[in-house]
C-alpha positions as CSV (number, residue, x, y, z in Angstrom):
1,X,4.7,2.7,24.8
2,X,2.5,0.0,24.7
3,X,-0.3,-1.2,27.1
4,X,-4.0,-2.5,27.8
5,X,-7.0,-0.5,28.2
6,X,-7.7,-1.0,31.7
7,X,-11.2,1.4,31.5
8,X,-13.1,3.4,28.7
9,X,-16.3,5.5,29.7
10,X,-17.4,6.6,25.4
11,X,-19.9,9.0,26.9
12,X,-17.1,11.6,29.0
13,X,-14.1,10.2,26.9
14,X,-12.2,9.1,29.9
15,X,-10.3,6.1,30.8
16,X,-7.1,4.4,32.1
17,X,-4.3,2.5,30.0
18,X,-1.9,0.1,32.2
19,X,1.5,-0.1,30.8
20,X,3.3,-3.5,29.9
21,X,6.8,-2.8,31.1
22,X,6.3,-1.1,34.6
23,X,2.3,-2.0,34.8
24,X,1.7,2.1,35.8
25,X,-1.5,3.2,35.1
26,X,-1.9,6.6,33.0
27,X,-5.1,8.4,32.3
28,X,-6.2,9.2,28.5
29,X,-6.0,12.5,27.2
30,X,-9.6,13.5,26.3
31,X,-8.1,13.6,22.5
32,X,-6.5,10.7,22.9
33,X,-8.6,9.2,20.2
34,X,-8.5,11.9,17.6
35,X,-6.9,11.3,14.3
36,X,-7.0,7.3,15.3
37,X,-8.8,4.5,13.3
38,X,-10.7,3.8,16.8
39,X,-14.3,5.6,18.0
40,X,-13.8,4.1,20.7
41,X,-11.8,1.4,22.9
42,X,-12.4,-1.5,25.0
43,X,-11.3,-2.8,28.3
44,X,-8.3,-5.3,27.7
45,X,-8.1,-3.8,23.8
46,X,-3.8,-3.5,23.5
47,X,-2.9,-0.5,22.0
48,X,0.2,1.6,21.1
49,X,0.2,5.3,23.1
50,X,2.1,7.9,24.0
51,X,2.2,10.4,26.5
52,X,1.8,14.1,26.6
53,X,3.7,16.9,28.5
54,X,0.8,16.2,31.2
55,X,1.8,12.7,31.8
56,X,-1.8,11.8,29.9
57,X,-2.0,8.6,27.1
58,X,-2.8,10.4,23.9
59,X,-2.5,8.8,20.1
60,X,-3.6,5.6,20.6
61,X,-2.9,3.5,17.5
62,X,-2.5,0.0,16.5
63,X,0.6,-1.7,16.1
64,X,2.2,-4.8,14.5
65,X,1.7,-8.3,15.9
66,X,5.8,-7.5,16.7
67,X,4.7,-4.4,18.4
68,X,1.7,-6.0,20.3
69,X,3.7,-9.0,21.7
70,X,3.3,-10.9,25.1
71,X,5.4,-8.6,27.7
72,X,8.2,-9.8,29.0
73,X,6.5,-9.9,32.8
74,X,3.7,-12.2,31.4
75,X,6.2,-14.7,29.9
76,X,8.5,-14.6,32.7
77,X,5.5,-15.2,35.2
78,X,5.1,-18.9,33.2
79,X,2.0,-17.5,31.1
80,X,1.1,-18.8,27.6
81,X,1.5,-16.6,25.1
């Protein structure tokens, strides 16, 4: 899945990632940065997650420019890409 980083707090490790297909927020595992070039994430920072038997964004990671595109609801809405 792909998504922005809607909130990050460094200090407890916990935060929110919005999707870009349905929009639906998920919560971040507390690992959810372990074994991943980031320390730590921005809001608005797009990433590439997945999500654990919890329902929980883990193994956020980087992904190509392909990967990281404008969703589809953005350009549909008349935004620039």
């Amino acid at each position: 899945m792909q998504g922005v980083i809607k909130s990050y707090d460094p200090q407890s490790r916990t935060g929110v990632v919005v999707d870009d297909v349905n929009r639906s927020e998920y919560d971040l595992a507390l690992d959810a940065l372990e074994g991943s070039i980031f320390r730590m994430v921005r809001q608005g920072q797009r990433v590439i997650f997945d999500l654990d038997e919890q329902g929980l964004a883990t193994q956020l990671r980087l992904g190509s420019e392909v990967d990281l595109g404008t969703p589809d609801w953005i350009t549909a809405a008349g935004g620039d890409a």
